[in-house]
C-alpha positions as CSV (number, residue, x, y, z in Angstrom):
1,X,99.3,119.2,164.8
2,X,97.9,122.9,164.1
3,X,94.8,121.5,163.1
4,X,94.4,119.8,166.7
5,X,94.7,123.3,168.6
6,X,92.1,125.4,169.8
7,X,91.3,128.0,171.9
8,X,88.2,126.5,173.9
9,X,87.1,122.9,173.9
10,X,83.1,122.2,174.2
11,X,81.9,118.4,175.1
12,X,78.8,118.3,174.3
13,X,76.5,120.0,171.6
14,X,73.0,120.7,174.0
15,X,72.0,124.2,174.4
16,X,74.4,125.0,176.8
17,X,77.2,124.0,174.6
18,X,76.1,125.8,171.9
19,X,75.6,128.6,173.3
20,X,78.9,128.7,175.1
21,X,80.1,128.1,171.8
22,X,78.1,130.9,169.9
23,X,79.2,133.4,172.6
24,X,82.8,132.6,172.6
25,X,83.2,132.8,169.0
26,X,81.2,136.1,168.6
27,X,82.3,137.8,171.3
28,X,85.5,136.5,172.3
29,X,86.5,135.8,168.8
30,X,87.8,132.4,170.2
31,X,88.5,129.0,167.5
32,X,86.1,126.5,169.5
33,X,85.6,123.0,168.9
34,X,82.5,120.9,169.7
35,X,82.2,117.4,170.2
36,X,79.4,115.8,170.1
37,X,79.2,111.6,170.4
38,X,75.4,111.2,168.9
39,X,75.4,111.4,164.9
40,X,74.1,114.9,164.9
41,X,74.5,118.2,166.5
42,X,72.1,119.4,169.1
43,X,71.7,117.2,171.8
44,X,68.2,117.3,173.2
45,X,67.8,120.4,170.6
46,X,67.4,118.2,167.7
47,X,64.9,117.0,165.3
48,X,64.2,113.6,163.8
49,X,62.4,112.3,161.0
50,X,60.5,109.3,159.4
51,X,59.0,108.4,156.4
52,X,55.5,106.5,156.0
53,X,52.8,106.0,153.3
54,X,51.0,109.6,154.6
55,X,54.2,111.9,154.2
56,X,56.9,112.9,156.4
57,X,57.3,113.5,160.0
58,X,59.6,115.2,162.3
59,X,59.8,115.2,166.0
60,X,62.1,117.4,168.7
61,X,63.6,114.3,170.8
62,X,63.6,117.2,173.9
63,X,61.8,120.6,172.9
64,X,58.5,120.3,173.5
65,X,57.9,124.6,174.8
66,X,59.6,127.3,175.9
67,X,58.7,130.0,178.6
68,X,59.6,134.0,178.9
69,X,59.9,134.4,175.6
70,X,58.3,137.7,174.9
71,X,60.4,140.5,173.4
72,X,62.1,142.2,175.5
73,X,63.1,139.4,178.4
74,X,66.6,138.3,179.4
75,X,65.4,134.8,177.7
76,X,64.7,135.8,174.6
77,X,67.3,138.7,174.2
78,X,69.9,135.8,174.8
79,X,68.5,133.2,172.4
80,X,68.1,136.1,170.1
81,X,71.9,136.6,170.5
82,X,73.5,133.2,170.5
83,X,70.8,132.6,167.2
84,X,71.9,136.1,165.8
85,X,68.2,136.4,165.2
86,X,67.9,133.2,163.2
87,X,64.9,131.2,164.8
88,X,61.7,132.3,164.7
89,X,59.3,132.0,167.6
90,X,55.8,130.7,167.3
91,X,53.4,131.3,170.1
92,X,51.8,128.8,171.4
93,X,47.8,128.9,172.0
94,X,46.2,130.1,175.4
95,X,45.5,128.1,177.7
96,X,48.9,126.5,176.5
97,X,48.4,123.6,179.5
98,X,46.0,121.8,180.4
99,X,45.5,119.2,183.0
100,X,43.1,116.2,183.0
101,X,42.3,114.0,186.4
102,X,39.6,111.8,187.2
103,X,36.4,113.7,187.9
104,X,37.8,117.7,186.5
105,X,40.2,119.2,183.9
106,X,41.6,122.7,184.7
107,X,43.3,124.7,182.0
108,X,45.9,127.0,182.2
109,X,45.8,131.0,180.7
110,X,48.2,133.3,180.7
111,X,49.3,135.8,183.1
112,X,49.9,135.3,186.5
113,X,46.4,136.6,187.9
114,X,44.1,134.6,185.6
115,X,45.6,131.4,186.8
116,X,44.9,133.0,190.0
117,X,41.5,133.5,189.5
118,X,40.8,130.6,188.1
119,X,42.5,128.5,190.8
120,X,40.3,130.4,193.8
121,X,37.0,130.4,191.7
122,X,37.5,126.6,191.4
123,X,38.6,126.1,195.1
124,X,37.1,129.3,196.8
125,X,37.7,127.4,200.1
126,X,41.5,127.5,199.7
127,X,41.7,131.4,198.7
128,X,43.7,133.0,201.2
129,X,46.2,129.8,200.6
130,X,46.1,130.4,197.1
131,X,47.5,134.3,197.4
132,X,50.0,133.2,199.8
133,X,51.0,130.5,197.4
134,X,51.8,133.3,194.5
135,X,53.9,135.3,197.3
136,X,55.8,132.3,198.5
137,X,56.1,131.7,194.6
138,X,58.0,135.3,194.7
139,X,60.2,135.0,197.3
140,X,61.4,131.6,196.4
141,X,62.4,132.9,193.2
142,X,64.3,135.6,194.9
143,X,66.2,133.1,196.9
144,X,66.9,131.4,193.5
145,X,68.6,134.7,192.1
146,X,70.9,134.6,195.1
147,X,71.7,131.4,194.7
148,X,72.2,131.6,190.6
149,X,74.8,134.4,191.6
150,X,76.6,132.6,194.1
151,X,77.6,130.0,191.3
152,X,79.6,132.4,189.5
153,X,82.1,133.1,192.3
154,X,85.3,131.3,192.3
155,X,85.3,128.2,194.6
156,X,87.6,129.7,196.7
157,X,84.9,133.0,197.4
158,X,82.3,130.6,197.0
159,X,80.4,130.4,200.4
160,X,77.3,128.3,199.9
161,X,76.5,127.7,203.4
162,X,76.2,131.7,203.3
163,X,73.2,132.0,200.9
164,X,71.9,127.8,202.0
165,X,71.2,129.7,205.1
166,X,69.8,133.0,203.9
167,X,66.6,134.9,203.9
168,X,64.3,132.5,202.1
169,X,66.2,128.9,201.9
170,X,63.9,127.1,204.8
171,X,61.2,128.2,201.8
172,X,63.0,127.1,199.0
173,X,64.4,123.9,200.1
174,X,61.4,122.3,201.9
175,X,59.9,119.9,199.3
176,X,56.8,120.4,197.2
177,X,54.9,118.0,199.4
178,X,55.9,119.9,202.3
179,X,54.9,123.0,201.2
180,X,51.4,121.7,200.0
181,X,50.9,119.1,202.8
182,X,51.5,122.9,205.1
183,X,49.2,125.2,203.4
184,X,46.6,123.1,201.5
185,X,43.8,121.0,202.5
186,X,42.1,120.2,199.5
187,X,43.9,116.7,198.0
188,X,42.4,117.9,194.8
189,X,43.9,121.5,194.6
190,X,47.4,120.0,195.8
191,X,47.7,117.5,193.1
192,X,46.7,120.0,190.3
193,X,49.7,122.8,191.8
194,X,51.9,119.6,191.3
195,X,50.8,118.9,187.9
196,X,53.9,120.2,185.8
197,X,56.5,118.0,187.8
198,X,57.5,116.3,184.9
199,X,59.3,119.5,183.5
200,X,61.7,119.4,185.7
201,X,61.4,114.9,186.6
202,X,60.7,114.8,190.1
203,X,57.3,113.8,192.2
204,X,56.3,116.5,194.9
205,X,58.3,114.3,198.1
206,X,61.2,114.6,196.4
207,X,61.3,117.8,194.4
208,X,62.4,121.0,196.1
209,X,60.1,123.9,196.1
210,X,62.6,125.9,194.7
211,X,62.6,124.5,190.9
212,X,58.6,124.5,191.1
213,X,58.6,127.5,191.7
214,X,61.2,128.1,188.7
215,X,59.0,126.3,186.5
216,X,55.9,128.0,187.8
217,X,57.6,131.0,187.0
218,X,59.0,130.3,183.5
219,X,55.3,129.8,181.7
220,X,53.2,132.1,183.7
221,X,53.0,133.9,180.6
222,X,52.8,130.8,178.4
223,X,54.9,129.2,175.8
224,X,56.9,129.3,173.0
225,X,57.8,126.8,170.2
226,X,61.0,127.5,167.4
227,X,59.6,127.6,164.0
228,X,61.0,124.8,161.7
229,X,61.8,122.6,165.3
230,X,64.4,123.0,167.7
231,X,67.0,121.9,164.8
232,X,66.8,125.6,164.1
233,X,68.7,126.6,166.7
234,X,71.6,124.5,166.1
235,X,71.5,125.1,162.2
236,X,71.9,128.7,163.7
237,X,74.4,127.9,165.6
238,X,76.9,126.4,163.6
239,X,78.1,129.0,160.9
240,X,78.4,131.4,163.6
241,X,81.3,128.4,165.4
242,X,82.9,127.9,161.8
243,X,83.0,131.6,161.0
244,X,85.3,132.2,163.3
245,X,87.5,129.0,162.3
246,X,85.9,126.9,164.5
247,X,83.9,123.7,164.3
248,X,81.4,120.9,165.3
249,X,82.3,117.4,165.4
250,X,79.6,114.6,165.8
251,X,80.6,110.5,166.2
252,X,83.2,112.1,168.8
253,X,83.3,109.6,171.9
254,X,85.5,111.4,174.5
255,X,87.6,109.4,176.3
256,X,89.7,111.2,178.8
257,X,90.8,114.8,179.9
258,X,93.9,115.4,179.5
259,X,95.4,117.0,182.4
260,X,98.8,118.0,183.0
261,X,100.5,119.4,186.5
262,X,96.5,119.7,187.6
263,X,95.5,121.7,184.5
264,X,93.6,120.5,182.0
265,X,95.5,120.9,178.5
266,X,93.1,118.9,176.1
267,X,90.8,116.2,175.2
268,X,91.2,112.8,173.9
269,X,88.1,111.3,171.6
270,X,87.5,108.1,170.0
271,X,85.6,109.1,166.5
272,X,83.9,106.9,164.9
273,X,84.9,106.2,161.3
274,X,82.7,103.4,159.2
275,X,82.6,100.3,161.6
276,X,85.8,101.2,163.4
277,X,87.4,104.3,165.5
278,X,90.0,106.1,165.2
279,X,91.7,107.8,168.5
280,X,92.3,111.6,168.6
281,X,94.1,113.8,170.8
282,X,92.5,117.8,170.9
283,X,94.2,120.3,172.7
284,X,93.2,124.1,174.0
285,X,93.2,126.6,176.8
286,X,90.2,126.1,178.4
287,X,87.8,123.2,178.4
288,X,84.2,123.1,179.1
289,X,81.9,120.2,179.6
290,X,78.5,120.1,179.2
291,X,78.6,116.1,179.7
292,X,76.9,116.7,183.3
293,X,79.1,116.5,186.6
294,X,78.6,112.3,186.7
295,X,80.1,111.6,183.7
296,X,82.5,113.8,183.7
297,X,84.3,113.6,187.2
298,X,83.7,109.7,186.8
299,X,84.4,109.0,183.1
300,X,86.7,112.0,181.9
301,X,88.9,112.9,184.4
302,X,91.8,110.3,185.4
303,X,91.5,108.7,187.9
304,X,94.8,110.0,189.4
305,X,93.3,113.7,188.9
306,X,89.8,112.4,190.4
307,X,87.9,115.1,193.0
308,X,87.6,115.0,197.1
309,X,84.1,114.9,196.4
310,X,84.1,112.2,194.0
311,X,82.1,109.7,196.8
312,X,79.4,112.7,196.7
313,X,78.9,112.4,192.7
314,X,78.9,108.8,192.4
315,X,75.9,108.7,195.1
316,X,73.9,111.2,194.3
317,X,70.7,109.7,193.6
318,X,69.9,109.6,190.0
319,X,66.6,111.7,188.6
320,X,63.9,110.1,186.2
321,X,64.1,108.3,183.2
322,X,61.8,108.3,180.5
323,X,60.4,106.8,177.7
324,X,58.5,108.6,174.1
325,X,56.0,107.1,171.7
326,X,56.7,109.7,168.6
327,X,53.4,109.6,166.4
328,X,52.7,110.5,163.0
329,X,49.2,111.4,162.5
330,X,47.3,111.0,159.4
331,X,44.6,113.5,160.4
332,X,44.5,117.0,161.8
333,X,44.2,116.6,165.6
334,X,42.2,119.5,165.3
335,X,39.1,117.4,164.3
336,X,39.3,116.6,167.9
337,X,39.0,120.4,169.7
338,X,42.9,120.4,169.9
339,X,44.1,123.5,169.5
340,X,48.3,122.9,170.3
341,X,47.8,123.0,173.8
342,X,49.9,120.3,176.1
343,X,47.8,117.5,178.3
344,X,49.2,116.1,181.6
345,X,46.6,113.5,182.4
346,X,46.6,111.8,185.4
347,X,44.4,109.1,186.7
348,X,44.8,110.0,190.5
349,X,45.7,112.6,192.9
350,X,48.7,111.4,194.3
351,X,51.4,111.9,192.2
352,X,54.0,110.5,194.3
353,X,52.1,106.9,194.2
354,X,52.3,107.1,190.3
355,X,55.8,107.8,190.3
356,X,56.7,104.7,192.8
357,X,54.3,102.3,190.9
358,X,56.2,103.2,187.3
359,X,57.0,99.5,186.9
360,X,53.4,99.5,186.1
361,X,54.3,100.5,182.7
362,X,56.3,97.3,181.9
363,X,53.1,95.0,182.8
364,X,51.4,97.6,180.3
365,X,49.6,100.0,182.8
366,X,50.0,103.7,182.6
367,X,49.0,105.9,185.1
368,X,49.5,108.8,183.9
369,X,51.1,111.0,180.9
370,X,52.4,113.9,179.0
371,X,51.1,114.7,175.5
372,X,52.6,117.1,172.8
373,X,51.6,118.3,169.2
374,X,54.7,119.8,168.0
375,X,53.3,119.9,164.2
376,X,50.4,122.4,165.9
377,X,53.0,124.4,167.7
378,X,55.1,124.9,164.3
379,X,53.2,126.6,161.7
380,X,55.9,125.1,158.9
381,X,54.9,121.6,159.5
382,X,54.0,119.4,157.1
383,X,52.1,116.7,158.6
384,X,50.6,116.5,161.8
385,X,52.4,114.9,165.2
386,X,52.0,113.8,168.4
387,X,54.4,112.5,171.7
388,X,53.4,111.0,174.8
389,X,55.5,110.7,177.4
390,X,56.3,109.2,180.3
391,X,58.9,108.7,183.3
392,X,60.1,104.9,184.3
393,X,62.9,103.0,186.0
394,X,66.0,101.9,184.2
395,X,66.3,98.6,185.5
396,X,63.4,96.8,183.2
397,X,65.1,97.9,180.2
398,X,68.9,97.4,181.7
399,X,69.3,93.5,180.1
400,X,69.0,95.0,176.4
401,X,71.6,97.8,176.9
402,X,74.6,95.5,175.7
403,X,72.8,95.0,172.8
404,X,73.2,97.6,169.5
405,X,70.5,100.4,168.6
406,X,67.9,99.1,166.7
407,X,68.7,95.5,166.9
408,X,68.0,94.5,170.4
409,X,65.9,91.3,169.6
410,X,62.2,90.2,169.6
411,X,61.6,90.2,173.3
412,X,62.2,93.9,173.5
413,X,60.5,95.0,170.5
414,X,57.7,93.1,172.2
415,X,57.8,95.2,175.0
416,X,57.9,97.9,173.3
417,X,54.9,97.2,171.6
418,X,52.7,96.4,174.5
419,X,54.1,100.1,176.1
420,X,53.3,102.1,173.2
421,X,50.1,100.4,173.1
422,X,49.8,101.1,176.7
423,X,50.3,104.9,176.0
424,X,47.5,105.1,172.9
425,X,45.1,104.0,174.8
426,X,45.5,105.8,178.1
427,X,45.5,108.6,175.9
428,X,42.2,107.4,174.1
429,X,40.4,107.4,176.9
430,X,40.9,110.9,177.4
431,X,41.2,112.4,174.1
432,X,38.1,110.7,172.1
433,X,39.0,109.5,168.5
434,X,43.2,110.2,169.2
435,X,43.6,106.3,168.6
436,X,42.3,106.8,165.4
437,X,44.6,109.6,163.9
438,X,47.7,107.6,164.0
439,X,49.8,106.3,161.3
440,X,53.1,106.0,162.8
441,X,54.4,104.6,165.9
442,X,57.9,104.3,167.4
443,X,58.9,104.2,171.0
444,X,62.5,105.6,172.5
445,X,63.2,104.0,176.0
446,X,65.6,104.5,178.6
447,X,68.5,102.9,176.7
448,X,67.7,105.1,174.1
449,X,69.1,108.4,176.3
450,X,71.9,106.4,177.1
451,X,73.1,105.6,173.9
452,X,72.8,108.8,172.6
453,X,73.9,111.2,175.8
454,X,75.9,108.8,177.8
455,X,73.1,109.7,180.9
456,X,73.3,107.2,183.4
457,X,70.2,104.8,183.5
458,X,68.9,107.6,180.9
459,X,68.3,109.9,183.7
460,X,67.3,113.1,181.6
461,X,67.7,115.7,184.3
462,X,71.3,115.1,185.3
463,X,71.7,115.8,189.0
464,X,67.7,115.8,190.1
465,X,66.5,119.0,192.0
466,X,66.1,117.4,195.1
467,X,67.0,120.0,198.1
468,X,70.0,118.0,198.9
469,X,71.2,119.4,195.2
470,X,71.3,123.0,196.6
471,X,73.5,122.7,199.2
472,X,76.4,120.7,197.2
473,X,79.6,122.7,196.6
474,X,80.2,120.8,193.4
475,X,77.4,122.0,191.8
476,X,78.4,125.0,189.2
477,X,80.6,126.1,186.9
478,X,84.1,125.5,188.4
479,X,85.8,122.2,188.9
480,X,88.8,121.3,190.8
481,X,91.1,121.5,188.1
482,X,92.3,124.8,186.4
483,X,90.8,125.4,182.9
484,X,88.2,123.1,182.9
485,X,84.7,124.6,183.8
486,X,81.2,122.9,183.5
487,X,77.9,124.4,182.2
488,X,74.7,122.7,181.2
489,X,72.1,121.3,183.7
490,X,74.5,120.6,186.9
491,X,76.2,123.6,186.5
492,X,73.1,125.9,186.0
493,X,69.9,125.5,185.7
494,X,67.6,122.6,184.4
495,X,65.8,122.8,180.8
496,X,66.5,124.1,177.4
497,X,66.5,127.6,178.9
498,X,68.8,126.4,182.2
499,X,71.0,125.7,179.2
500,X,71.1,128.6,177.5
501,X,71.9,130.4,180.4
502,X,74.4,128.3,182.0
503,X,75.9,128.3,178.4
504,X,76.2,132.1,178.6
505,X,77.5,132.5,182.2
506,X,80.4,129.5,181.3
507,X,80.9,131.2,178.4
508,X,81.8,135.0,180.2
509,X,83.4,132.8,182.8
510,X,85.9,131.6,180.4
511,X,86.5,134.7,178.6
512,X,86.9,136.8,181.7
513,X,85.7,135.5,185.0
514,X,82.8,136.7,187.0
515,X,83.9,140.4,185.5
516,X,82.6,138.9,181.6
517,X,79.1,138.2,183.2
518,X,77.4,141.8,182.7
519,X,78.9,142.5,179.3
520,X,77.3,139.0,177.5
521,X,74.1,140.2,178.8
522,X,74.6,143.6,177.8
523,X,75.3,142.1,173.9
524,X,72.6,140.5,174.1
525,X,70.4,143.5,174.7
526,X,72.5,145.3,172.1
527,X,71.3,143.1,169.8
528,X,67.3,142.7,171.0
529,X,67.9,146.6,170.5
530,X,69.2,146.5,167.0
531,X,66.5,144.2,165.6
């Protein structure tokens, strides 16, 4: 039975559970155990790879950059920590973004007053809406740090209403199309502010202001890309857990939390064992889920334990899914005046119309993508790669999700086809000669997420950032029962960086309380210091 105790329990093995689990072990000197249902750690911090008659290729199923990684920030100081100093960052070309619509293409540099300058010397008409566009920016993110803080208080101290309704909220949770359709005129100019909505997976009428401006925020001064692939930071990761007598468990299905006299005592898993399972019972002091607050007030707390709010959860609406053609390229893209940069490409201006009409895609039509070249990004790569990506509905995919991974019959892998052709040559038609670079295909849908996260309808995001997410008291760290806590992207923030973060702050939390907070930032520092 000794071998079933430990001090804190971790569902989940994203970024935000391994950092909580990084941080607990190193400083708290805690025994944590991970569990993780895919087949390998990492979550969306993983890297896959296939095998064709050109070489080898690997893909990040959910790193494609990274912002505010310079030395010195909070951001990297912390990755630097939870890593200790293990990954390698890679800078990423300037402009690092560039987006493509019918009739212009506008690229984005670094720093905050060359996009700027390049936004009013493109639209000089719009200039004085431009600088107030950077303030608002500002003060958004202000409101943001308030908000961020009033997380960590106990539920009990917790007053959201107080900061819903402080200096800057009316700002922060208007919508994007609100605070475009207010301050812009040009349809050209609004669309291209709007072009990075698919970092965080919702269309400007439904996205609040306040994680634009996050993301706005995040790669003003460009991105970042881990060296050898976002498996890195889990390979990182893990000695640090075992060190300290730890350790990481994949094929883990977890079942239920066990709670006892409202306190949560343990977990019990399914594991998966050759072509059966094999039932488990875990059991700590504290318990942290990284599942997302769906899944786990709906699937892992009993129903007899279940939450006042549990109405709330079950209808919030669900964010975006997606789906990924991963490519293997025979060629350097390079050929093609690629330099590593990202393309959002859009054929129209209203984003919003796109993201209704995403049924499209099942007929074949695309109106509008993401492309990545991680192999340009990562100067260890091998061979050269690309992804394109783009968001969808659930419900054309939803009468092959009964059926098992990689065996869901001719029909879908016929609709699979026709999408990834769909994607290559969208993509064509923009980027001369891409069509021709490719080797390897293989497309992840919906069903995909789901198998492998447990996401409802694949929904990538977890709770979406629509305003009404701000202003829900459910959202955070703390849950109704005593011991177990939440972290990952409906605790904190959204993104690999949301999750390292929210990882951290659970992490102090658990260890000791809003008090711990100041003294995991202060390690990390330490350590950005030391180096």
């Amino acid at each position: 039975m000794k071998e079933n105790i430990y001090d804190v329990i971790i569902i989940g093995s994203g970024m935000s559970g391994l950092s909580a689990a990084s941080i607990l072990s190193q400083l708290g000197k805690k025994k944590v155990l991970v569990l993780e249902r895919h087949f390998k750690i990492g979550g969306f911090t993983h890297t896959f790879k296939r095998k064709s008659e050109h070489g080898e290729y690997h893909w990040d199923v959910g790193l494609h950059y990274v912002g505010q990684m310079e030395e010195g920030t909070a951001t990297r100081a912390m990755f630097d920590y939870v890593t200790q100093g293990n990954v390698r960052w890679n800078k990423m070309p300037d402009p690092y973004d560039v987006f493509i619509y019918p009739d212009f293409n506008f690229k984005i540099r670094e720093k905050e007053s060359n996009f700027k300058y390049d936004l009013i010397n493109k639209f000089p008409h719009e200039e004085k809406s431009i600088e107030k566009y950077f303030v608002d920016l500002k003060k958004v993110s202000a409101w943001f740090g308030r908000y961020n803080f009033s997380l960590t208080l106990p539920l009990q101290a917790r007053l959201i209403s107080s900061v819903i309704s402080s200096k800057g909220s009316n700002l922060a949770l208007m919508t994007l199309k609100e605070y475009l359709d207010q301050n812009f005129s040009d349809v050209k100019l609004k669309a291209l502010l709007a072009s990075q909505w698919g970092d965080y997976g919702l269309p400007p009428s439904q996205s609040a202001l306040a994680v634009h401006a996050l993301i706005v925020s995040h790669y003003i001064n460009g991105g970042f890309y881990p060296v050898g692939g976002s498996k890195e930071i889990a390979d990182s990761i893990i000695p640090i857990v075992e060190s300290y007598g730890g350790a990481l468990f994949v094929n883990n299905f977890v079942k239920e939390i066990i709670i006892e006299k409202g306190k949560a005592v343990g977990v019990k898993v399914s594991e998966k064992k050759g072509n059966g399972f094999i039932d488990i019972e875990y059991y700590s002091e504290k318990i942290i889920s990284t599942a997302g607050a769906y899944i786990t007030y709906t699937q892992f707390v009993p129903k007899t334990n279940e939450p006042g709010f549990i109405d709330e959860v079950k209808n919030f609406k669900l964010g975006a899914a997606h789906v990924n053609l991963y490519l293997g390229l025979k060629e350097n893209p390079a050929k093609l005046g690629i330099k590593g940069e990202n393309y959002w490409i859009y054929n129209s201006y209203d984003h919003d119309q796109r993201f209704v009409s995403n049924d499209d895609l099942i007929e074949g039509k695309v109106n509008g993508v993401y492309i990545s070249f991680p192999s340009m990004k990562d100067p260890e790569a091998r061979n050269h790669t690309a992804e394109i990506i783009t968001f969808t509905r659930y419900k054309p995919f939803e009468k092959w999700a009964s059926e098992p991974w990689k065996n869901r019959g001719e029909e879908y892998q016929k609709l699979k086809e026709k999408i990834s052709d769909a994607l290559i040559n969208f993509a064509d038609d923009h980027l001369k000669g891409f069509k021709k670079l490719i080797d390897y295909k293989e497309l992840s849908t919906p069903l995909s997420t789901v198998y492998f996260t447990g996401n409802p309808e694949g929904a990538i995001y977890g709770i979406p950032a629509a305003p009404e997410r701000y202003k829900m008291k459910w959202i955070g760290p703390y849950t109704h029962v005593k011991n177990l806590y939440l972290s990952g992207a409906d605790a904190f923030g959204h993104g690999i960086v949301g999750g390292l973060m929210g990882g951290a702050i659970t992490a102090a939390l658990v260890m000791k309380g809003i008090r711990g907070i100041p003294n995991v930032f202060k390690e990390a520092m330490k350590f950005q210091y030391k180096k």
